[in-house]
TORSEVEX-391119 format. One record per atom (N, C-alpha, C): z, y, x; residue in three letters. Coordinates in steps of 0.1 Angstrom, whole numbers, plus 2048, in hexadecimal, padded with zeros to 3 digits. Layout:
N
ZYXAla;...
***
This chain:
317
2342527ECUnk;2302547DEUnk;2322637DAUnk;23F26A7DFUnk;2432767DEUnk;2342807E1Unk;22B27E7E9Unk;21F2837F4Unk;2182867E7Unk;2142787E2Unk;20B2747D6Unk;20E27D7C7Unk;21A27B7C4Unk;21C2827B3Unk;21F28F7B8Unk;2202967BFUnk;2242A57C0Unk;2172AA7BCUnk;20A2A97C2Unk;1FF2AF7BDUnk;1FE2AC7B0Unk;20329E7ACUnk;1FC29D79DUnk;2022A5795Unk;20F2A7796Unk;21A2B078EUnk;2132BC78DUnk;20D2C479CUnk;2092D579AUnk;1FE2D2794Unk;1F42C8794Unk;1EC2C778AUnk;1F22C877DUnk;1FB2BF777Unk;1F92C076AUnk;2012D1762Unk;20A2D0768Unk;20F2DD76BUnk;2022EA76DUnk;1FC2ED774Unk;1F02F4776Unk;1E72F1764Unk;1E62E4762Unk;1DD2E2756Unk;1E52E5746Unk;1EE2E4746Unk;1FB2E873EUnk;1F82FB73AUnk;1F8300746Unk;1FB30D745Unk;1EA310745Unk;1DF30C747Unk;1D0311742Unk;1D030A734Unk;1D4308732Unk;1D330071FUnk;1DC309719Unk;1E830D71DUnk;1F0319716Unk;1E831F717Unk;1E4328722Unk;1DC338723Unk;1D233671AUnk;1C932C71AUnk;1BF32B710Unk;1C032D6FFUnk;1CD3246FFUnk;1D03246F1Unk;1CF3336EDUnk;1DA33E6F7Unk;1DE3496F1Unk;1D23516F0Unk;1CA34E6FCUnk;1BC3576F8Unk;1B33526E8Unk;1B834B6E8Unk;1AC3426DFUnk;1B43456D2Unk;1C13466CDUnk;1C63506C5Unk;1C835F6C3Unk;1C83646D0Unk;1C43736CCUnk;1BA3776CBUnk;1AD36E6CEUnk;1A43726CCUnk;1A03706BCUnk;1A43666B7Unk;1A43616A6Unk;1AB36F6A0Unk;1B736E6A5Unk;1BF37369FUnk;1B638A69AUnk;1B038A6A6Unk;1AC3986ABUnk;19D3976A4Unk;19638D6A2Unk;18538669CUnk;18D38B68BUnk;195385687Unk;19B38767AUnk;19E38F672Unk;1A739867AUnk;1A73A4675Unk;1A03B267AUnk;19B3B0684Unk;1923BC685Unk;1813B9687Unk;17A3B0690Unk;16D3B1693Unk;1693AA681Unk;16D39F67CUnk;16839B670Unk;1663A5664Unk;16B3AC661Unk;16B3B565BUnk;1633C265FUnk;1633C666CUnk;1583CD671Unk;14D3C966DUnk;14A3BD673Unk;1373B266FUnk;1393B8666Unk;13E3B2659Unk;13D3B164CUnk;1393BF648Unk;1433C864FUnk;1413D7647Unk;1303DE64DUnk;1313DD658Unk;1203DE65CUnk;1123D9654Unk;1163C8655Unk;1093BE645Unk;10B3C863AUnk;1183C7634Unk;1173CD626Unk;1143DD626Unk;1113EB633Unk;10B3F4636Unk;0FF3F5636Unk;0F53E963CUnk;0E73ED63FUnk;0E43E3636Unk;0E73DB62DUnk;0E33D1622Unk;0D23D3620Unk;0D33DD61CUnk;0CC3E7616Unk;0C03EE61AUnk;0C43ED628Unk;0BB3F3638Unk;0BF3FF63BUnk;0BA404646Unk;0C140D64DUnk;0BD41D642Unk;0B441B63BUnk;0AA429637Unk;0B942C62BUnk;0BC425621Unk;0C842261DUnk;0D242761BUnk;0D741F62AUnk;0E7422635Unk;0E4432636Unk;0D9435638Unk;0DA44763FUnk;0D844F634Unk;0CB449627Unk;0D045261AUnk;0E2456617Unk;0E7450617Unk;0F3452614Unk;0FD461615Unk;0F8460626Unk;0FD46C62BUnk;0F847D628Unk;0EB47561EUnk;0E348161EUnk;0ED48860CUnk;0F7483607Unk;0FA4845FAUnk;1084925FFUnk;1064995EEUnk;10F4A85F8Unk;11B4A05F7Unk;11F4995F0Unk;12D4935EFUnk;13148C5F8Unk;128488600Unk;12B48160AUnk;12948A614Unk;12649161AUnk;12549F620Unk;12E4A4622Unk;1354A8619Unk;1414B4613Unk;1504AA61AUnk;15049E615Unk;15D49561CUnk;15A496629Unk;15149662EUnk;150491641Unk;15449E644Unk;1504A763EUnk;1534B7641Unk;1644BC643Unk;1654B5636Unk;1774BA633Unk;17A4B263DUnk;1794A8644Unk;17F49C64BUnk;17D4A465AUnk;1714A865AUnk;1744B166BUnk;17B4BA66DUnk;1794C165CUnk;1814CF660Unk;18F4CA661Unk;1974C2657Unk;1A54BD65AUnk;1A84B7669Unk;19E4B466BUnk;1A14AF67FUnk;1A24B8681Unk;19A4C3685Unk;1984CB68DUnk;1A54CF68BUnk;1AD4D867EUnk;1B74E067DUnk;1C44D6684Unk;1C34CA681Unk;1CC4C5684Unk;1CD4C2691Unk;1C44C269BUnk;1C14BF6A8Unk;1C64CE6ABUnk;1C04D86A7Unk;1C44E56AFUnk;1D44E76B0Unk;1DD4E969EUnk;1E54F06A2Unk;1F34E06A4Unk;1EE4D26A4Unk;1F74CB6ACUnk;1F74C96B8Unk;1EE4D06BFUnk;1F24CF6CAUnk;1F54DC6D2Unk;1F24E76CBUnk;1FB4F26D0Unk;20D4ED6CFUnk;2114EC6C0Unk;2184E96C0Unk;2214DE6C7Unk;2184D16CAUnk;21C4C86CFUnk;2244C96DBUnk;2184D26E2Unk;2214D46F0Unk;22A4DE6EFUnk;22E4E46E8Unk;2374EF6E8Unk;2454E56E5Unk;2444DD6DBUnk;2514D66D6Unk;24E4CD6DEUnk;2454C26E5Unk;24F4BC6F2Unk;2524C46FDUnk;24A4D16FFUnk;2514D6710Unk;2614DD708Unk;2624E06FCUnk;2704E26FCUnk;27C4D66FEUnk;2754CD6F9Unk;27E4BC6F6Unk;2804BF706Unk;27A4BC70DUnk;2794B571FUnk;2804BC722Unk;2804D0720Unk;2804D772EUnk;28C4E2728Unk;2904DD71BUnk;29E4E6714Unk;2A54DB714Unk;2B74E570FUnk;2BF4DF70AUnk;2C34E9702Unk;2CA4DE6EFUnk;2CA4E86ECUnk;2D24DF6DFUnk;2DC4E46D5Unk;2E04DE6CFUnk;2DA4DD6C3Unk;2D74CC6BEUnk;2CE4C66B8Unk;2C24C06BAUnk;2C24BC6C8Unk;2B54BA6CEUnk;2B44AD6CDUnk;2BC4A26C8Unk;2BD4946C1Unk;2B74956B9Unk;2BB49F6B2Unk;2B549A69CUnk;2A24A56A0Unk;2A34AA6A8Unk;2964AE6A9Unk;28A4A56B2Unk;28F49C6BBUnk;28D4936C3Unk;2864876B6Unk;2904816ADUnk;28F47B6A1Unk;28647F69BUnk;28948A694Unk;27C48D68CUnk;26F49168BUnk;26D48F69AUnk;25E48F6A3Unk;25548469AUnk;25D477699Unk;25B466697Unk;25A46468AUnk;25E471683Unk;25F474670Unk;25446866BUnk;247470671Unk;23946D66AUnk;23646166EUnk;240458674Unk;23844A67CUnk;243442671Unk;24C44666AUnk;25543C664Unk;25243C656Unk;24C44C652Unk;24A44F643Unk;23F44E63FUnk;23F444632Unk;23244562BUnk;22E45062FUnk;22045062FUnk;21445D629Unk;210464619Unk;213454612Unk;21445C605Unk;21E461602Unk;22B460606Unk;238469606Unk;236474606Unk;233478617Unk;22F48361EUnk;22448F612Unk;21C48360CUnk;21348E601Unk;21C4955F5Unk;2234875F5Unk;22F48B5E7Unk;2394955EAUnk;23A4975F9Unk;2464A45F7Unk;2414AE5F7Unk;2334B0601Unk;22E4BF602Unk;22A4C05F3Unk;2244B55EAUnk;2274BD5D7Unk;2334C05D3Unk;23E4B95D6Unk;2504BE5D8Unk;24F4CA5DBUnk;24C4CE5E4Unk;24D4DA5EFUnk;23E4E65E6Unk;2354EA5E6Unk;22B4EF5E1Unk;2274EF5D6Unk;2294E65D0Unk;2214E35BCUnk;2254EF5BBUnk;21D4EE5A8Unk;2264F95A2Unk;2324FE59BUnk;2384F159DUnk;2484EF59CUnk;2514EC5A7Unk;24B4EE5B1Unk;2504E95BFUnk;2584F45C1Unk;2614F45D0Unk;26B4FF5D4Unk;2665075D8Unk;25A5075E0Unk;24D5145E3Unk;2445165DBUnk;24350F5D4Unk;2385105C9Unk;23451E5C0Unk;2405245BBUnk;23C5305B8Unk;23953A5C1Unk;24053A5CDUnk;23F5445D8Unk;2325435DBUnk;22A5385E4Unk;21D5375E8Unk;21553B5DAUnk;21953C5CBUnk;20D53B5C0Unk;20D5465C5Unk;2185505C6Unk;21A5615C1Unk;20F56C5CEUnk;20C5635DEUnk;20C5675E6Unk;1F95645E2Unk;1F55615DCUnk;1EA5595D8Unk;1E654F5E1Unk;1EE5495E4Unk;1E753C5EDUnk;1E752D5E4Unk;1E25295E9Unk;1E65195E1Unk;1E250D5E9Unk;1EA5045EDUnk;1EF4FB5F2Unk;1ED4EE5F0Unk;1F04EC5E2Unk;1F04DB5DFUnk;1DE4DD5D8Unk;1DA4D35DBUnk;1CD4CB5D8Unk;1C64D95DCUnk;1C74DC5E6Unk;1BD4E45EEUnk;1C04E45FBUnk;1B54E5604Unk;1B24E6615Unk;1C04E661CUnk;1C84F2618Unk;1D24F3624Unk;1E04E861DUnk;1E14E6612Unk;1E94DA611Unk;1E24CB615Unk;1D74CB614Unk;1D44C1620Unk;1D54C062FUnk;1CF4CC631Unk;1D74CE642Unk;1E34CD646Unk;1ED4D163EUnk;1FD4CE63BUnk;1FD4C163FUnk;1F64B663AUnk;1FB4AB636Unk;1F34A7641Unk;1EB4A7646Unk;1E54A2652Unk;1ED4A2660Unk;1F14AF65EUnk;1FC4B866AUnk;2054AE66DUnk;20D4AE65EUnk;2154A165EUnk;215491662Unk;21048F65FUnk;20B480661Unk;20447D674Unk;20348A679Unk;1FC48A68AUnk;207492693Unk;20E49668DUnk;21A49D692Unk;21E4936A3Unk;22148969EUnk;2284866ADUnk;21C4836B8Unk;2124806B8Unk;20847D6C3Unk;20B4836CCUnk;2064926CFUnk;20749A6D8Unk;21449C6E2Unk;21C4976D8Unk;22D49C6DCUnk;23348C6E2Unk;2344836DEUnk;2314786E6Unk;2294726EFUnk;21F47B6F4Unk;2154776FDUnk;219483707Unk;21D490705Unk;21E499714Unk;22C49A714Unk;23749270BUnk;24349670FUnk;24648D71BUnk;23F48071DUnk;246476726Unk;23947E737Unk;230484732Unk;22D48A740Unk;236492746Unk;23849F73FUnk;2434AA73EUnk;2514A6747Unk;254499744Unk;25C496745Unk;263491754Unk;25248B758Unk;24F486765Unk;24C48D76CUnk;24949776CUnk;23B4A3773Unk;2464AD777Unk;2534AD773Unk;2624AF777Unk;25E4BD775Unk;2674C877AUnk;2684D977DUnk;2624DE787Unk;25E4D3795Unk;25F4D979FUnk;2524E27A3Unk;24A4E079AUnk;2404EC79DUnk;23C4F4797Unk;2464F378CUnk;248502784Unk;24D50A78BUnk;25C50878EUnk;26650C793Unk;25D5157A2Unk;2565097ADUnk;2505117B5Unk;24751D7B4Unk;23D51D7A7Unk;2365287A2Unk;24053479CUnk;24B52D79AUnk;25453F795Unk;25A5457A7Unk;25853B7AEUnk;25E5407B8Unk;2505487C0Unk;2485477C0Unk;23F54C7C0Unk;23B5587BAUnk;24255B7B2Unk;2435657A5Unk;234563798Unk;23455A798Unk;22C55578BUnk;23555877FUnk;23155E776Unk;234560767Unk;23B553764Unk;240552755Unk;24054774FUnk;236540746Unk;22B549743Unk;22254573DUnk;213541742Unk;21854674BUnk;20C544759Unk;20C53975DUnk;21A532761Unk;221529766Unk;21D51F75CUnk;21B520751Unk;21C517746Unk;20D512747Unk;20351B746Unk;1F751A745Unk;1F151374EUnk;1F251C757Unk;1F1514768Unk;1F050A76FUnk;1FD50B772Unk;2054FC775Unk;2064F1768Unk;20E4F575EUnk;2154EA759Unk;2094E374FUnk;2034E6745Unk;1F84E3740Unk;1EA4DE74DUnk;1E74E0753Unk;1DF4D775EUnk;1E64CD75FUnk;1F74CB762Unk;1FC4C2768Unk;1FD4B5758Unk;1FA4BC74BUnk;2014AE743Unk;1F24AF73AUnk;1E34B3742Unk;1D94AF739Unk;1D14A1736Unk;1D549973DUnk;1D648D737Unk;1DF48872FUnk;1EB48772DUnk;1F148671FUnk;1F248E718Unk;1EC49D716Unk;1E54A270AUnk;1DA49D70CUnk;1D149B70DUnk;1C2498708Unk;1C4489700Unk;1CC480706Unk;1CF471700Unk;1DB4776F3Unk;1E047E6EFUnk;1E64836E6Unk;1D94886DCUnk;1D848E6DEUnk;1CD4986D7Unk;1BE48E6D1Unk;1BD4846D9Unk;1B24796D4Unk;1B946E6CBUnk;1C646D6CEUnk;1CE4646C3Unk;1D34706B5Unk;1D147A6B2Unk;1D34826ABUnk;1C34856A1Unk;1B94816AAUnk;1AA4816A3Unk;1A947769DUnk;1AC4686A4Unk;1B045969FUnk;1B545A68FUnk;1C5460692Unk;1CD460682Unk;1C646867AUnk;1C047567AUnk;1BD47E670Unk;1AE47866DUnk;1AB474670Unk;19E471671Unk;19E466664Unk;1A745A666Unk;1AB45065DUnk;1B9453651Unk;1B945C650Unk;1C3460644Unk;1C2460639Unk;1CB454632Unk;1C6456623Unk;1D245B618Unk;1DE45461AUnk;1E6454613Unk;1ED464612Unk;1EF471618Unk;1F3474614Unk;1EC484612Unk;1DF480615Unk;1D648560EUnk;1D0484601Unk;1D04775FFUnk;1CC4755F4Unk;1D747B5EBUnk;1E147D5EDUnk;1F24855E2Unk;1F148F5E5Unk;1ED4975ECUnk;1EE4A35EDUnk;1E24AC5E9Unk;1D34A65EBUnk;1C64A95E6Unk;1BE4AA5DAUnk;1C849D5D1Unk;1C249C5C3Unk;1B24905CAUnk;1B04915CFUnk;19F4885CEUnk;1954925CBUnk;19549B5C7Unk;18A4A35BFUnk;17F4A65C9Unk;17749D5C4Unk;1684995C6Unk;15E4A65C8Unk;1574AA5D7Unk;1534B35D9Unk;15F4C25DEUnk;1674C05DFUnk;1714CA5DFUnk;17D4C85E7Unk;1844BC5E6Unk;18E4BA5EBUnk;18F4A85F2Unk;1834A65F1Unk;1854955F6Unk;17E494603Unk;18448C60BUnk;18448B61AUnk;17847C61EUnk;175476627Unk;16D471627Unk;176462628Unk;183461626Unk;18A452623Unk;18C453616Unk;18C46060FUnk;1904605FCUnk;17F45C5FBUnk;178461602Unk;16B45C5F9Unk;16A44D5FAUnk;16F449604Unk;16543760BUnk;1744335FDUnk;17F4335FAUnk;18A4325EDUnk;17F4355E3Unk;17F43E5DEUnk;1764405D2Unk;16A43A5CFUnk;15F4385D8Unk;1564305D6Unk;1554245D2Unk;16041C5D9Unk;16340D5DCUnk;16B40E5CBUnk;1714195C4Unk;1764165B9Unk;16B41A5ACUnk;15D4205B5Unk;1584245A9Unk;14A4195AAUnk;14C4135B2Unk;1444075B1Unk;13440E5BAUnk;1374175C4Unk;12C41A5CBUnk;12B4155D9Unk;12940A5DBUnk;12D4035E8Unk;1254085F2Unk;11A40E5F2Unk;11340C5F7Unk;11A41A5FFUnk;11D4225FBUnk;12442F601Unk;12C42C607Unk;136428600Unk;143422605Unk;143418612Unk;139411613Unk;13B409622Unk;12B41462BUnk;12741F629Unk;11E428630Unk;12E432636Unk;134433630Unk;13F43D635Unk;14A436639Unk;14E428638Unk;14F427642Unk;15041D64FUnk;14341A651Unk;13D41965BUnk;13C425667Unk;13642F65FUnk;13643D667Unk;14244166CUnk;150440667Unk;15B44266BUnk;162435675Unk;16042D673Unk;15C41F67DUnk;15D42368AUnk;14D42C68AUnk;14742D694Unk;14C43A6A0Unk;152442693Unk;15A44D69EUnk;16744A69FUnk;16D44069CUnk;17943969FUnk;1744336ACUnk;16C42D6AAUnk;1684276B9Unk;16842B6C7Unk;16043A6C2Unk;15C43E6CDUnk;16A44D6D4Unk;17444B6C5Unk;1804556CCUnk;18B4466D0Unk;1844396CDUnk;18D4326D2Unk;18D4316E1Unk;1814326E4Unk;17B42A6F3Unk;17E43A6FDUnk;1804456F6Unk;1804546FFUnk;192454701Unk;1984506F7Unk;1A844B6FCUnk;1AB443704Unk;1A5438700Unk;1A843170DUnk;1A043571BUnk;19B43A719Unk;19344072EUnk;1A144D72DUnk;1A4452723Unk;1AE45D727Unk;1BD456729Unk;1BF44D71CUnk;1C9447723Unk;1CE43D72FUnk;1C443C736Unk;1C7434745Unk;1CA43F74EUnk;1C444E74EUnk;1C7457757Unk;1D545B750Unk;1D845E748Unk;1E7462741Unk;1EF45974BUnk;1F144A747Unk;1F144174FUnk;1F544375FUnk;1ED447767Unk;1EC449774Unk;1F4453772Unk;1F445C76DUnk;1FD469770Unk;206468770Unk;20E45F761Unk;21D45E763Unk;22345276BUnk;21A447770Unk;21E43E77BUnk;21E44678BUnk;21245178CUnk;21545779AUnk;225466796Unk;22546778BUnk;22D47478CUnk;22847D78DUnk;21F47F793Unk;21848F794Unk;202489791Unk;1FF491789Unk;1F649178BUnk;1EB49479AUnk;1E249279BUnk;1DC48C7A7Unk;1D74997AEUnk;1DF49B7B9Unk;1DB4A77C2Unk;1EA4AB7C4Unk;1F84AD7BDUnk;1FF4AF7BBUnk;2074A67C4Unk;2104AF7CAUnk;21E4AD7D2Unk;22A4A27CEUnk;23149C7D4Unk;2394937CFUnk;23D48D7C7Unk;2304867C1Unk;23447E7B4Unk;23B4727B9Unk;23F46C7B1Unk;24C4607B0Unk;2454537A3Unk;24D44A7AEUnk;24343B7A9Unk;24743779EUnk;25243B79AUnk;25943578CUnk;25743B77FUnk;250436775Unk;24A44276DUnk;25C43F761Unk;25344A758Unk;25E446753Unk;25F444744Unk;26A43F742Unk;26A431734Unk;26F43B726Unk;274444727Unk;27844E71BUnk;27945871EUnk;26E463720Unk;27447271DUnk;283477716Unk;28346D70BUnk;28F4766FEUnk;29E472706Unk;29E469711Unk;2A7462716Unk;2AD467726Unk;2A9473726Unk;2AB476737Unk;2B447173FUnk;2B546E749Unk;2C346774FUnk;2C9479755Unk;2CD47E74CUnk;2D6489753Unk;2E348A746Unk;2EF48874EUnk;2FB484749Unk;2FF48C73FUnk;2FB49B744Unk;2FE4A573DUnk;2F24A9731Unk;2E94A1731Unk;2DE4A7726Unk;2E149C71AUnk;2F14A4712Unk;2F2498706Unk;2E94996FDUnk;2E34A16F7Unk;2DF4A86ECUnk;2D449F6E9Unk;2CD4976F2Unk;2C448E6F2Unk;2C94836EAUnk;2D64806EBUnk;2DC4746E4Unk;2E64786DAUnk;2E14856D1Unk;2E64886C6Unk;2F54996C8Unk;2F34976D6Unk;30249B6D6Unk;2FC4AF6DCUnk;30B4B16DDUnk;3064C26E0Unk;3014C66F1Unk;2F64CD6F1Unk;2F54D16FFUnk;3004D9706Unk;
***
């Protein structure tokens, strides 16, 4: 009898676990139909309602123009100088020690914990014309709040960690040893940097830098506090798709964004082909052509296992 029920058991057993797997598919797919593709459909019908001649008038309007405009230019700035920056403050995080490198480590993560409309509210804190800079920038003639570069402020902010969370854990991996060989070589430091070290961590900048197009791209909240909305001048192309939907102009408002949709899409689908080689890099250790990489990637940059590097865990180098 024992002969007989053992198959029937790994059958039911085998049928048990394809009826789980199914269930779960069959809920994340509801679950993922729900909140993203349904609302897509919908936002498409309610775009071309109208027909396509319509959908494309729309784009032809200066107001609508002028937001797609401000919305590139704010990428662009914010793509350029976060990721200068970006790698400068992770290759310091990785490749310094230095006292306070905890609360600096921390406040990389600022912009992922803090509202956006905050973020608007303090650079007016900071800039207005009652703010603690506020008279200084009036006197220098610049001005800041509800104009261009206090929006870039606030963009800066809110994209800040991408870059710096994406090439710190390469940096990390991609270890000294071929810096160190290029100084022995007598390569510069900046040579060294350019050279070597940037070739070695250009997949997690490039997957930093496309998740940095992602966020500025879709920014509303702390733009909208820091911009005023002002229509033709200072509104971005998610204050306009806000504004329309409030001024009863649907037909713009789901034309913009659909259009934004669609470059979401397509910086979605360029991340992920970059994030699988980022991927390979920090699973091989060395990117590909390179010497000695090591199989174990690793789980925290901010966490080195070296006994002596406290400063990572709040304490003094």
């Amino acid at each position: 009898m024992s002969v007989e029920v053992a198959p029937v058991f790994r059958r039911a057993t085998y049928n048990r676990r394809d009826t789980t797997r199914a269930g779960l598919l069959a809920g994340t797919w509801v679950y993922f139909g729900l909140l993203i593709l349904l609302p897509i459909v919908w936002m498409l019908k309610e775009a071309l309602a109208q027909g396509p001649a319509s959908f494309l008038n729309q784009f032809r309007q200066p107001e609508v123009l002028h937001a797609f405009m401000m919305t590139a230019g704010l990428t662009v700035g914010a793509v350029v100088i976060n990721t200068c920056f970006g790698v400068v403050v992770a290759y310091v995080l990785v490749r310094q020690r230095f006292w306070g490198k905890g609360l600096l480590n921390g406040l990389v993560d600022l912009p992922f914990a803090l509202s956006p409309v905050i973020a608007g509210y303090m650079l007016i804190l900071l800039f207005g014309p009652d703010g603690w800079l506020g008279p200084t920038v009036s006197r220098l003639g610049v001005k800041i709040v509800f104009s261009w570069p206090g929006m870039l402020l606030a963009t800066l902010f809110v994209t800040l960690p991408f870059v710096v969370r994406e090439v710190g854990p390469v940096l990390a991996e991609i270890g000294r040893e071929m810096d160190d060989a290029a100084a022995t070589l007598g390569a510069g430091r900046l040579y060294t940097f350019f050279v070597v070290t940037i070739p070695s961590i250009k997949w997690g900048l490039l997957y930093g830098m496309t998740l940095t197009i992602a966020r500025a791209i879709g920014e509303f909240g702390a733009v909208l506090v820091v911009s005023g909305n002002i229509i033709g001048k200072t509104q971005t192309a998610t204050l306009l798709i806000h504004q329309s939907m409030v001024d009863m102009q649907e037909n713009t408002a789901f034309a913009a964004a659909v259009a934004l949709a669609l470059i979401s899409f397509v910086v979605l689908l360029a991340s992920e082909v970059i994030r699988v080689r980022s991927q390979r890099t920090i699973e091989g250790g060395r990117p590909a052509g390179m010497p000695g990489g090591t199989e174990a990637p690793v789980a925290e940059y901010s966490r080195r296992d070296d006994p002596q590097d406290t400063a990572w865990r709040g304490g003094v180098a």
